[in-house]
RONUSE-780029 format. One record per residue: residue number from 0; residue in three letters; x, y, z of N, C-alpha, C in turn. Coordinates in steps of 0.001 Angstrom, whole numbers, plus 500000, padded with zeros to 6 digits. Example, Ala and Ser with C-alpha at 12.3 -4.5 7.8 and 13.67 -1.06 7.14 Angstrom:
% RONUSE-780029
[0 "ALA" [513190 494310 507800] [512300 495500 507800] [513200 496700 507800]] [1 "SER" [512850 497750 507080] [513670 498940 507140] [512900 500030 507870]] 
% end
This chain:
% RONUSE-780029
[0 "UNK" [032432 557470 722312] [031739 556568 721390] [031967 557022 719948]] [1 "UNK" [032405 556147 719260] [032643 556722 718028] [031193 556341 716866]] [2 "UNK" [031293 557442 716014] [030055 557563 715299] [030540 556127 713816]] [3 "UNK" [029307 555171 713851] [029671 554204 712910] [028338 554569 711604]] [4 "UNK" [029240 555082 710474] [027905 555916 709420] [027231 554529 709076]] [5 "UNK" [028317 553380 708829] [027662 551737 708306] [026407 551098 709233]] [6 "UNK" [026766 551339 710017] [025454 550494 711254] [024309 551765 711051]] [7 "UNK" [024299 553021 711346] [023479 553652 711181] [022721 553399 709627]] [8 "UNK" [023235 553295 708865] [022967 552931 707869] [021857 551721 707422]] [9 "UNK" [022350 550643 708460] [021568 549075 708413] [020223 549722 709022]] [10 "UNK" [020852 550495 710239] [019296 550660 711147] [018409 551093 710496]] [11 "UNK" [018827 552200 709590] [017733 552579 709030] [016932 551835 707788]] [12 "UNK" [017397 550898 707500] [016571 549987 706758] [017347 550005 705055]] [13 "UNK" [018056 551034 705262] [018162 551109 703379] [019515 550153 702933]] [14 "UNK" [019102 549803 701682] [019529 548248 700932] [020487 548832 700067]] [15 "UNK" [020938 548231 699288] [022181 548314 698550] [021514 549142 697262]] [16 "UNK" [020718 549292 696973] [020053 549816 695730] [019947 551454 696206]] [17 "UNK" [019677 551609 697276] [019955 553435 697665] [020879 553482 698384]] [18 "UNK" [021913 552452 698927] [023065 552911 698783] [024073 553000 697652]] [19 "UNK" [023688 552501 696510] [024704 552702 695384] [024275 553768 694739]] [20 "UNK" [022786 554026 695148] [022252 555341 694292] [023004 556735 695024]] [21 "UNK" [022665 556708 696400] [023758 557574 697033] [025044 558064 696791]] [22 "UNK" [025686 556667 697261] [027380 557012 696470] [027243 557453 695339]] [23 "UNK" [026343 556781 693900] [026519 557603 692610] [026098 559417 692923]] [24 "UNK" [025338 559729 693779] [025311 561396 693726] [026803 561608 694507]] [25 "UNK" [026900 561203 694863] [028434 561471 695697] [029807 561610 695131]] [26 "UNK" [029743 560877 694222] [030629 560216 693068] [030664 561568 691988]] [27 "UNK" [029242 562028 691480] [028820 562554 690344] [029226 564348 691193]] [28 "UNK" [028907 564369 692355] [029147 565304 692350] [030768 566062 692760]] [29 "UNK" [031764 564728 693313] [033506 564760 692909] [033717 565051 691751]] [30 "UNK" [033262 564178 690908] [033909 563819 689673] [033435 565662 688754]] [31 "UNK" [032215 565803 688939] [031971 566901 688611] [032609 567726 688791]] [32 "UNK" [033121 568424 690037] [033788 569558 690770] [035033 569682 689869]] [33 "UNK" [035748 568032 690062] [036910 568207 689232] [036972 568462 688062]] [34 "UNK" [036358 567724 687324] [036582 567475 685725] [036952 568454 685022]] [35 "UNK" [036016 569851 685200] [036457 570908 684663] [037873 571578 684759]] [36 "UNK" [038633 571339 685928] [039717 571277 686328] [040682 570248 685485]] [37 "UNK" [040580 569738 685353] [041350 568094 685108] [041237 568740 683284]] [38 "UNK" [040418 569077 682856] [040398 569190 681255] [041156 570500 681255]] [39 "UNK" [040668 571383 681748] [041546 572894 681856] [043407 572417 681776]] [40 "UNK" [043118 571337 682836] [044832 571851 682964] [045416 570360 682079]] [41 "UNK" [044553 569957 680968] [044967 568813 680045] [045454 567815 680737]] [42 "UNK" [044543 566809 681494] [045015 565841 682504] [044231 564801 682406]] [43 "UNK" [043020 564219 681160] [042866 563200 681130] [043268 561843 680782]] [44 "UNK" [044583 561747 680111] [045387 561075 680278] [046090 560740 681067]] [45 "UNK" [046537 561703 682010] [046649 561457 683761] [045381 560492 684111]] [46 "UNK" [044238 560924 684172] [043250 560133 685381] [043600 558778 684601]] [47 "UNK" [043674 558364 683297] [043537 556880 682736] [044761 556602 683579]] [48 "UNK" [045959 557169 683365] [046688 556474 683741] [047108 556104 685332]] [49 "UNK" [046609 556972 686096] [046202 556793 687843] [045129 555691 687547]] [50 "UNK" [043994 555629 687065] [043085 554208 687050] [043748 552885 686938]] [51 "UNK" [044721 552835 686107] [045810 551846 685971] [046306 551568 687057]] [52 "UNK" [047181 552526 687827] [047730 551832 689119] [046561 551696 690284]] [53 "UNK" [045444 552471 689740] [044104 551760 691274] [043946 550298 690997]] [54 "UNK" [043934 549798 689274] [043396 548334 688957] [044526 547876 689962]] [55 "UNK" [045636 548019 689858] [046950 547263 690025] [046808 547148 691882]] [56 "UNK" [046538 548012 692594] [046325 547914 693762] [045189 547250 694347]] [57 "UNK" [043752 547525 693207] [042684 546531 693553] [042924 545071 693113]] [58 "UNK" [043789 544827 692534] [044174 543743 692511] [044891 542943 693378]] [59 "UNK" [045684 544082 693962] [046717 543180 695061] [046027 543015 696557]] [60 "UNK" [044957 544274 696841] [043937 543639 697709] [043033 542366 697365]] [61 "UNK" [042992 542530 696309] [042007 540966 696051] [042736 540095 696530]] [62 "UNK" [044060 540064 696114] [044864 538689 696626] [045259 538367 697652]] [63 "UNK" [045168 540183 698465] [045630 539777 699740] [044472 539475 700924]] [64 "UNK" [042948 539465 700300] [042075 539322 701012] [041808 540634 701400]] [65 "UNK" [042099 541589 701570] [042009 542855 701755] [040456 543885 700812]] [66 "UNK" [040047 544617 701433] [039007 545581 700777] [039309 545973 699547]] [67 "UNK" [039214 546162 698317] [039342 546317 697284] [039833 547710 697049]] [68 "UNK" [038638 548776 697544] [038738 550316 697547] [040111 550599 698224]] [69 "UNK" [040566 550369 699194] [041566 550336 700269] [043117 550212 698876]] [70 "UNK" [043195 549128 698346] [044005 548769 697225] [043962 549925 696684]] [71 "UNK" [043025 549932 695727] [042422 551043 694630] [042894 552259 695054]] [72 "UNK" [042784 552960 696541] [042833 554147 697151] [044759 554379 696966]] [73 "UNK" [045107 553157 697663] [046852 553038 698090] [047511 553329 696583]] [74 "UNK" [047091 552834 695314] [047725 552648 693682] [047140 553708 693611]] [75 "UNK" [045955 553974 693429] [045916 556130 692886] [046933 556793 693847]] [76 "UNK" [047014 556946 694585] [047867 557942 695808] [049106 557852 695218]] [77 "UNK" [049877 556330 694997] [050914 556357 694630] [051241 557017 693198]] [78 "UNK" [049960 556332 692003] [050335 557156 690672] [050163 558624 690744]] [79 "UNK" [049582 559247 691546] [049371 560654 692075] [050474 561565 692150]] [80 "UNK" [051420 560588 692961] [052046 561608 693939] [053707 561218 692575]] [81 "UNK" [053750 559768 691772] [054458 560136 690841] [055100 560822 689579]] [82 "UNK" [052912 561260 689083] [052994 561831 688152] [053039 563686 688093]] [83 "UNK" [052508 563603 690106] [052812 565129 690261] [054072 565305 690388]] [84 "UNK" [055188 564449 690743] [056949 565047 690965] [056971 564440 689539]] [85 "UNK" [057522 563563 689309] [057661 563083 687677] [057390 564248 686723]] [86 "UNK" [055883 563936 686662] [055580 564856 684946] [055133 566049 685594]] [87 "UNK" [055600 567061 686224] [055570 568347 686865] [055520 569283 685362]] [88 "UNK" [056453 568584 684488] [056596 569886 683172] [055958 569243 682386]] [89 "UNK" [055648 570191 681706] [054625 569664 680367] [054833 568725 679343]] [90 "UNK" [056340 568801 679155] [057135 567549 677914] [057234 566849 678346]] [91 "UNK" [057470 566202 679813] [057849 565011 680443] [056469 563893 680891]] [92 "UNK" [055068 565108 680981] [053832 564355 681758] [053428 563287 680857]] [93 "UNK" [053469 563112 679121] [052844 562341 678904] [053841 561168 678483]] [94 "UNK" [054985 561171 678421] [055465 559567 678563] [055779 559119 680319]] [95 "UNK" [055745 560257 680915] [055508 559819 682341] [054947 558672 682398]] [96 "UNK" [053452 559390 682406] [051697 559000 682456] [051971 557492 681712]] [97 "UNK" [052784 557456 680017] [052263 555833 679256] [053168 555332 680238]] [98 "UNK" [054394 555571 681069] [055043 554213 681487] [054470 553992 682490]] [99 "UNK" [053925 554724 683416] [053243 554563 684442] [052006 553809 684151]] [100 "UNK" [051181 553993 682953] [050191 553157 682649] [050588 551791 682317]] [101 "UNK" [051310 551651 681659] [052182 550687 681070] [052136 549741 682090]] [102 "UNK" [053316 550073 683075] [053347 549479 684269] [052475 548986 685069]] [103 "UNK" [051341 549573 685463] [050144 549436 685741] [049650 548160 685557]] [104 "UNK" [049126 548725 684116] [048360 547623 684055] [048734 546228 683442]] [105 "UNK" [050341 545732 683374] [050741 544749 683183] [050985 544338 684599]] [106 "UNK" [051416 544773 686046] [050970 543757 687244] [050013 543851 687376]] [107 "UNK" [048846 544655 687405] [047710 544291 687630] [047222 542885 686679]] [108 "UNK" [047517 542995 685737] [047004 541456 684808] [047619 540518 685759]] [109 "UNK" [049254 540444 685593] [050160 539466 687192] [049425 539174 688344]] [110 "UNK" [048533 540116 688691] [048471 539694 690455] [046735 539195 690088]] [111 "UNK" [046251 539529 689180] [044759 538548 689148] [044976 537138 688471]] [112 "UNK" [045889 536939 687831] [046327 535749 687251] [046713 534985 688387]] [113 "UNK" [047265 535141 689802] [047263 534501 691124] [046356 534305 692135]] [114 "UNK" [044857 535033 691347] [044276 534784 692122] [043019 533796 691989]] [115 "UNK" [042801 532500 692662] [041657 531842 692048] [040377 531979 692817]] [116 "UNK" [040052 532694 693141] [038630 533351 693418] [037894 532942 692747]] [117 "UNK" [036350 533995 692932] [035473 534349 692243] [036196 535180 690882]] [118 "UNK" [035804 534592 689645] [036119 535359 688388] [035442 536769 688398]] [119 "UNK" [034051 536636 689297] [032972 537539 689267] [034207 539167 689845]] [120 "UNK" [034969 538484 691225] [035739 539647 691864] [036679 540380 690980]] [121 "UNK" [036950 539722 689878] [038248 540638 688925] [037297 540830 687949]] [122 "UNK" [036323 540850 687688] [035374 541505 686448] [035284 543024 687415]] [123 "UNK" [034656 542519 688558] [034503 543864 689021] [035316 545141 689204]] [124 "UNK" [036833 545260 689435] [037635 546028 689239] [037579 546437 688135]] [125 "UNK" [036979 545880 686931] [037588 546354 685379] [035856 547101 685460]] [126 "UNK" [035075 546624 685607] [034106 547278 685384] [032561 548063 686526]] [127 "UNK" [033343 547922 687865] [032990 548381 688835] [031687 547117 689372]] [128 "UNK" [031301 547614 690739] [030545 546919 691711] [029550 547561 692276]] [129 "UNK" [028808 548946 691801] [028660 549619 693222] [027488 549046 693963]] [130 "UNK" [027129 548146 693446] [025829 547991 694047] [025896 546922 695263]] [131 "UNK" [027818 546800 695248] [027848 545336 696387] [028746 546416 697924]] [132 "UNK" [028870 547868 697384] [029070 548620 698700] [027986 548271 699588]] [133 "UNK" [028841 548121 700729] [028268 548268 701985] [028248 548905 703045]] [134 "UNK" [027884 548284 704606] [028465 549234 705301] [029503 549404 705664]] [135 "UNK" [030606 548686 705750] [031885 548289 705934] [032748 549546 705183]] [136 "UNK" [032383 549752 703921] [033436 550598 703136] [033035 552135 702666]] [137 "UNK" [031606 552232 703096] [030709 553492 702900] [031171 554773 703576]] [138 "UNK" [031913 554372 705063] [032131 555244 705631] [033612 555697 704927]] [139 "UNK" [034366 555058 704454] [035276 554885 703619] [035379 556137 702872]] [140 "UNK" [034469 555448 702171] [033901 556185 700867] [033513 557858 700591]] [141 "UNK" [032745 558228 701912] [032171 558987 702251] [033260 560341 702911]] [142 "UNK" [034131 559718 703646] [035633 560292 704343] [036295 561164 703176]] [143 "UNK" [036503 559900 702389] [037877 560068 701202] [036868 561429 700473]] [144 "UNK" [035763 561415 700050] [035141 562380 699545] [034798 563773 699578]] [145 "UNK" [034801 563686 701052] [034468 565169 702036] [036082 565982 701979]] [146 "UNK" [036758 564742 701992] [038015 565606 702106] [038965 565864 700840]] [147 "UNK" [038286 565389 699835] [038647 565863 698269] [037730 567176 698113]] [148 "UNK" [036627 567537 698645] [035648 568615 698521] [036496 569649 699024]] [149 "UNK" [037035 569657 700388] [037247 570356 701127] [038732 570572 700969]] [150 "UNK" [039170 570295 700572] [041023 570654 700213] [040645 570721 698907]] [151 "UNK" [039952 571011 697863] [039666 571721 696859] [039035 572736 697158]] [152 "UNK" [037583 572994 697883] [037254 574342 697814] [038496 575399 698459]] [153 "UNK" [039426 574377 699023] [040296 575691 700037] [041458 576259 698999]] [154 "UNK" [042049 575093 697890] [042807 575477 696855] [042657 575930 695984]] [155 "UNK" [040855 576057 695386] [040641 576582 694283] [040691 577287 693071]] [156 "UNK" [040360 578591 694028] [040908 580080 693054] [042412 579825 693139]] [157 "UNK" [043255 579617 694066] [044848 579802 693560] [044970 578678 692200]] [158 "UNK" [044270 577856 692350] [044527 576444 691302] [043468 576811 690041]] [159 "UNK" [042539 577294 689729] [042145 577964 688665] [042834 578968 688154]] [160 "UNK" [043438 579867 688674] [043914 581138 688352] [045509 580061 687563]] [161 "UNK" [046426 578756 688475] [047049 578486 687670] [047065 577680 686697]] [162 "UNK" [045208 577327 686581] [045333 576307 685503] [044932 577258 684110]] [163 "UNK" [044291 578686 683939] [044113 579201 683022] [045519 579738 682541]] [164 "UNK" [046803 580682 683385] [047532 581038 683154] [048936 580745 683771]] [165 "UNK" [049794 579547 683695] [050772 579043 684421] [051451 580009 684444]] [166 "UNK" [051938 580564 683823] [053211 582041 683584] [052820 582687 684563]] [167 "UNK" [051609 583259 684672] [051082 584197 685048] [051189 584269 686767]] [168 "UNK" [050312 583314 686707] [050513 582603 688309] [052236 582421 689192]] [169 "UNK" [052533 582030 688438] [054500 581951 688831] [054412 583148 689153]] [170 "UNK" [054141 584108 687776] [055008 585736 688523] [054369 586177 689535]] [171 "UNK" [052928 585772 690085] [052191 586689 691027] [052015 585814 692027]] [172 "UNK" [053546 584940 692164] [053743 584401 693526] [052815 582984 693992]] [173 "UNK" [052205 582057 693568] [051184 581387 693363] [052204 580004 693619]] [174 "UNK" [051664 579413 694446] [052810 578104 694439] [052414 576481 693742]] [175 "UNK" [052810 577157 692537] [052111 575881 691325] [052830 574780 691297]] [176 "UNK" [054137 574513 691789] [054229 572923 692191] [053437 572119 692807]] [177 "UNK" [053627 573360 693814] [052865 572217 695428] [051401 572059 694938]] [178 "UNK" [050579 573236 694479] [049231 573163 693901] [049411 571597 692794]] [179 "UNK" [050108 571430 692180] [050038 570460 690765] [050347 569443 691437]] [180 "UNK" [051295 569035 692638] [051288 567373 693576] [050302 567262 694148]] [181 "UNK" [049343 568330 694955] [048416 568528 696033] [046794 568005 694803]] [182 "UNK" [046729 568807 693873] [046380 568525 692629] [045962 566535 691960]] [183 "UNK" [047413 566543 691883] [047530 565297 691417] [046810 563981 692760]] [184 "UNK" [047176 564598 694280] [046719 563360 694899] [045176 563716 694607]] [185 "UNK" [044354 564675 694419] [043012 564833 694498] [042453 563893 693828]] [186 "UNK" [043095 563766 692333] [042713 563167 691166] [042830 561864 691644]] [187 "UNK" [044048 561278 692168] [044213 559805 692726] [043053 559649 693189]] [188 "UNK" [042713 559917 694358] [041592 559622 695665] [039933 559498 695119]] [189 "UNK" [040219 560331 694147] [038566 560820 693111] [038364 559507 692239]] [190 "UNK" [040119 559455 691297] [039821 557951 690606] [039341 556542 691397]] [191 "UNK" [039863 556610 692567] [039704 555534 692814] [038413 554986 693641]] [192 "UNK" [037901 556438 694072] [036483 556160 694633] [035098 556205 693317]] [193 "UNK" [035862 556719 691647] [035552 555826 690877] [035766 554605 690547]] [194 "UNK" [035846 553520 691016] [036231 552604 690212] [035488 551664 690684]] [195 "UNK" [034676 551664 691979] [033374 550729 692504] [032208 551466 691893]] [196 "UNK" [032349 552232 690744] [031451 552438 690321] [031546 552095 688715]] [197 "UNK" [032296 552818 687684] [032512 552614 686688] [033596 551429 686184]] [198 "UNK" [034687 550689 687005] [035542 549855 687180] [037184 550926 686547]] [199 "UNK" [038069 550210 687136] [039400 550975 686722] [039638 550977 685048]] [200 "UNK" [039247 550692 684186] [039337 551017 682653] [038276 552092 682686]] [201 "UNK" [037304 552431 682866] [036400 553256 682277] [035943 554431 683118]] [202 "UNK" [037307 554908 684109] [037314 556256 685240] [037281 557157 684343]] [203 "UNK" [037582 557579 683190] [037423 558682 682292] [035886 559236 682105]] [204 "UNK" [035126 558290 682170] [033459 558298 681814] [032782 559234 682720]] [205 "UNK" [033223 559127 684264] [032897 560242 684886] [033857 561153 685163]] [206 "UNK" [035103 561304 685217] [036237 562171 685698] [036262 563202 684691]] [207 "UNK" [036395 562658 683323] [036608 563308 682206] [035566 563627 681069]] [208 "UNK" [034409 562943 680963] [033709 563307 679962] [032610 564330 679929]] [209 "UNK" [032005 563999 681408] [031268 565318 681597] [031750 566663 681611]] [210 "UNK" [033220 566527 682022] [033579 568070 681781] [034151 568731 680443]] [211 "UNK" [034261 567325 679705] [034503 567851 678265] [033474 567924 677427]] [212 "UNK" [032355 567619 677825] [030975 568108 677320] [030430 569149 677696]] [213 "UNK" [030789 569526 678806] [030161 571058 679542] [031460 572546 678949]] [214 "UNK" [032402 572094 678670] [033740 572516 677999] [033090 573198 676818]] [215 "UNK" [032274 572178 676052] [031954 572611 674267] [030367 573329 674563]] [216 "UNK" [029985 573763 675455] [028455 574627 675071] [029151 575917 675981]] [217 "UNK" [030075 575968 676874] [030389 577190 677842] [031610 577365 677987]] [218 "UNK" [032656 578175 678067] [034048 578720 678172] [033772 579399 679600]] [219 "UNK" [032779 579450 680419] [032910 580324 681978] [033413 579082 682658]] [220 "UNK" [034274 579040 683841] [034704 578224 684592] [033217 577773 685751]] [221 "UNK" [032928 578703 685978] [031689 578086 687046] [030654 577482 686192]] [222 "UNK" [030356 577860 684983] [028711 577692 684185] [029483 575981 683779]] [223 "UNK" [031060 575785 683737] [031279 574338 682874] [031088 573229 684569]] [224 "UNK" [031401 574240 685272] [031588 573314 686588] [030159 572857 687105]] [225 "UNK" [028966 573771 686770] [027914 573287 686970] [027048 572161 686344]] [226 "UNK" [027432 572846 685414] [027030 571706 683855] [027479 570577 684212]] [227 "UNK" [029289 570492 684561] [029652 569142 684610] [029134 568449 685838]] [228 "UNK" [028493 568843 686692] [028027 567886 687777] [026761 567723 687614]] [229 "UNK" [026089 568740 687016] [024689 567681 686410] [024970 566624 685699]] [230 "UNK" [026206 566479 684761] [026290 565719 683551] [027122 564359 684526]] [231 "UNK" [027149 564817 685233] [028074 563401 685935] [027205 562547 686427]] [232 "UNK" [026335 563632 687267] [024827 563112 688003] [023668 562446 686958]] [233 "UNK" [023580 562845 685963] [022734 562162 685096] [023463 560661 684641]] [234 "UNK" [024472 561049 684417] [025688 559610 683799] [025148 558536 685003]] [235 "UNK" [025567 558998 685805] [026213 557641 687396] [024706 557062 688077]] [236 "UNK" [023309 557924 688109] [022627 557833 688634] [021909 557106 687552]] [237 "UNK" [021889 557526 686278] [020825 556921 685277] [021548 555658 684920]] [238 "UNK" [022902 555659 684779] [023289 554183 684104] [022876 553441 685732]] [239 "UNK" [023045 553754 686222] [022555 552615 687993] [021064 551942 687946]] [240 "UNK" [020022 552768 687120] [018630 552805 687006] [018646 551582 685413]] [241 "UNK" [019518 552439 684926] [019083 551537 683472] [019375 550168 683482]] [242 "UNK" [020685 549851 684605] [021105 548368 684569] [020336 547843 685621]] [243 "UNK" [019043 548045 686235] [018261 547487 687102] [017964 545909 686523]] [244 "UNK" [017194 546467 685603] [016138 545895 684377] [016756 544620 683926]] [245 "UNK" [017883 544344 683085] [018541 543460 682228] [019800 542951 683554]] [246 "UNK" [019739 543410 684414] [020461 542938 685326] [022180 542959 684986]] [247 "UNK" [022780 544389 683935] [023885 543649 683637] [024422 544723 684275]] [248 "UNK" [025873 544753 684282] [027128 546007 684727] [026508 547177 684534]] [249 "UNK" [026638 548192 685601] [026244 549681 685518] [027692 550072 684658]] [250 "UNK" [028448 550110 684399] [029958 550791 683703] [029235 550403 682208]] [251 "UNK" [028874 550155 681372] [027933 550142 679653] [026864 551452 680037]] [252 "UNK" [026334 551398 680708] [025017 552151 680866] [025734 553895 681159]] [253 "UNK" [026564 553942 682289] [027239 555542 682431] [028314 555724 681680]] [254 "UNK" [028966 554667 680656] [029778 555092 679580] [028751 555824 678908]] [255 "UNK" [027632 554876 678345] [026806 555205 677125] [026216 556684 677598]] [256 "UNK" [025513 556805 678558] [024863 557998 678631] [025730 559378 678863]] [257 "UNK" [027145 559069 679510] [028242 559967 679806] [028347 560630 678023]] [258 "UNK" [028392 559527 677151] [029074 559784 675771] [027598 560185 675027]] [259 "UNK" [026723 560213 675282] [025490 560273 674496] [025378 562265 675034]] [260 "UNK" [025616 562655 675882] [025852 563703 676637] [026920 564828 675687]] [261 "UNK" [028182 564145 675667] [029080 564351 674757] [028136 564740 673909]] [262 "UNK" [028173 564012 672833] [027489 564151 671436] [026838 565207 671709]] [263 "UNK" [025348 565228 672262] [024481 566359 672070] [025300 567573 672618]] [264 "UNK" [026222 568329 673113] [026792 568510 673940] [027522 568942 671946]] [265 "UNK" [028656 568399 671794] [029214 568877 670211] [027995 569358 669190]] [266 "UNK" [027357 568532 669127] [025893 569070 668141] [025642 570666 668344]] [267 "UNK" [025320 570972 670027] [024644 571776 670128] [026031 573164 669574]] [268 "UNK" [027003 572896 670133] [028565 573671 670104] [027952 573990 668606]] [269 "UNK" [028104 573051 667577] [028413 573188 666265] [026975 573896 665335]] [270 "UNK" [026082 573534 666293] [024960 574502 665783] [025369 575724 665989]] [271 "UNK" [025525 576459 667473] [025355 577567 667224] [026597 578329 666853]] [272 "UNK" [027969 577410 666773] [029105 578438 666216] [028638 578207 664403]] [273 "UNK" [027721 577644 663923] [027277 578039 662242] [026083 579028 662255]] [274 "UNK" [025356 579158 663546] [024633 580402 663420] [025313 581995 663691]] [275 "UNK" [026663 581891 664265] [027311 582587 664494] [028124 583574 663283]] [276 "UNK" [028567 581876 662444] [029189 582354 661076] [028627 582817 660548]] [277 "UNK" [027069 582739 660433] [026092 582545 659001] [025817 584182 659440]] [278 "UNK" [025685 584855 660324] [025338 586329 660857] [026680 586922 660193]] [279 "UNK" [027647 586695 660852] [028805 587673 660475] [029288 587472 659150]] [280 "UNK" [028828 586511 658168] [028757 586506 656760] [027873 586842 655867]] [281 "UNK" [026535 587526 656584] [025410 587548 656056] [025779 589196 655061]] [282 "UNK" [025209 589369 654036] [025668 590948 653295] [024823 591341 653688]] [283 "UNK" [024005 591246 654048] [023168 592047 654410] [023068 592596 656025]] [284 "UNK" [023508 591778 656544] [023611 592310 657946] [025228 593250 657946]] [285 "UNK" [026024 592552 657171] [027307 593464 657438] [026916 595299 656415]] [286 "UNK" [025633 595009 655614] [025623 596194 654924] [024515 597050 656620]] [287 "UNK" [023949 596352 656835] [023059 597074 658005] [024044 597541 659282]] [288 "UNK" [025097 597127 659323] [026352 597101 660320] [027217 598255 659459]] [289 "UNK" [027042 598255 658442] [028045 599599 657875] [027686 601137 658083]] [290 "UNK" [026004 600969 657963] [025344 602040 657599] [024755 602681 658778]] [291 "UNK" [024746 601515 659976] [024838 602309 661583] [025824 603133 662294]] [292 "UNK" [027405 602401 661592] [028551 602520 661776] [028431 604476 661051]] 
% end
């Protein structure tokens, strides 16, 4: 008998409002794990441009009648696995990444322009749905997730150790290709199980911003990795809460609070590197520092 997480799901009574709240901790806490990763090894221009080929694939499921995520999942995998052989070296990743975006997202415009649906179904790719998951795609959802957790915790330390020091890692035997394709599909699979949440333009909001806000108050790899999954979890869960009310798109609400995060997040950086200056410029402390000396 095979275990169905969707029907268990119905039985137990819960509605689309704690299941989108769910997936957002689920979501917040991927996107978290990575991000710090993804900024370390200068790759948010990668995730935009993998979001591009998820639109382009959630698009061609729309047309083909097909699950949306399923699309979304097939176009990250593919921009994944191009931009890990492709832009492998550092001079080549970012016109890789624009033609690949490029590309992207001009069939994706092509294949919704064929489709006469609901207008409502191609808003949603650009600016996510989560609140119309169900049980059908949860288990989906839930799969693709466990196993981005789990082929990261197993690659980790070798893939930190080569995202602080590439040189380094080469000489002490570390196999940073395969880590940087293996790498790259993570990011695919992560974008695209963003994009029923935030929509394929605005995967940066959780992939990338929380960890570049947890980046500017901490330089420890674990203290930014923690930070960034609170900061993802506050983003995905609170913009879900805030768009209850006015009834509009959750993707405005976890941009805004993702970037409001940011900000305080630089503020706080820039406070205390001027309390920092203002000490080691003070004459009087450098005369109290002479005279201990």
């Amino acid at each position: 008998m095979v275990f169905d997480l969707g029907k268990t799901w119905e039985y137990l009574g819960i509605g689309s409002l704690q299941t989108g709240l769910f997936v957002a901790i689920v979501l917040g806490l991927v996107a978290g794990v990575m991000g710090p990763l993804i900024v370390m090894r200068r790759m948010p221009f990668a995730v935009h441009g993998t979001s591009e080929l998820a639109f382009t694939g959630g698009a061609a499921a729309l047309l083909l009648g097909v699950g949306i995520e399923y699309g979304a999942l097939a176009g990250a995998v593919v921009a994944a696995l191009l931009l890990g052989i492709l832009g492998a070296r550092d001079d080549d990743r970012d016109s890789v990444i624009g033609v690949i975006l490029a590309f992207g997202l001009g069939m994706g415009v092509l294949l919704l322009s064929f489709y006469k649906g609901r207008s409502g179904n191609k808003f949603g790719i650009l600016t996510g749905q989560i609140l119309t998951i169900d049980s059908t795609n949860l288990t989906m959802f839930l799969t693709a997730s466990v196993v981005v957790l789990v082929v990261l915790a197993l690659i980790y330390r070798p893939l930190l150790f080569a995202s602080v020091d590439r040189n380094v890692a080469v000489a002490r035997g570390v196999p940073v290709k395969a880590l940087t394709v293996v790498f790259a599909l993570l990011v695919g699979v992560a974008t695209a199980l963003s994009v029923k949440v935030v929509g394929s333009l605005l995967v940066v909001a959780l992939m990338v911003t929380p960890a570049a806000a947890a980046a500017r108050v901490t330089a420890s790899p674990w203290k930014a990795t923690v930070l960034s999954i609170v900061f993802a979890e506050v983003s995905a869960v609170g913009g879900i809460i805030l768009s209850l009310a006015p009834g509009l798109p959750v993707s405005p609400f976890v941009t805004s609070i993702s970037f409001l995060i940011y900000v305080v997040c630089r503020i706080v950086a820039w406070a205390r590197d001027r309390r920092t200056r203002v000490r080691t410029t003070d004459p009087l402390s450098a005369a109290d520092f002479a005279s201990v000396g």
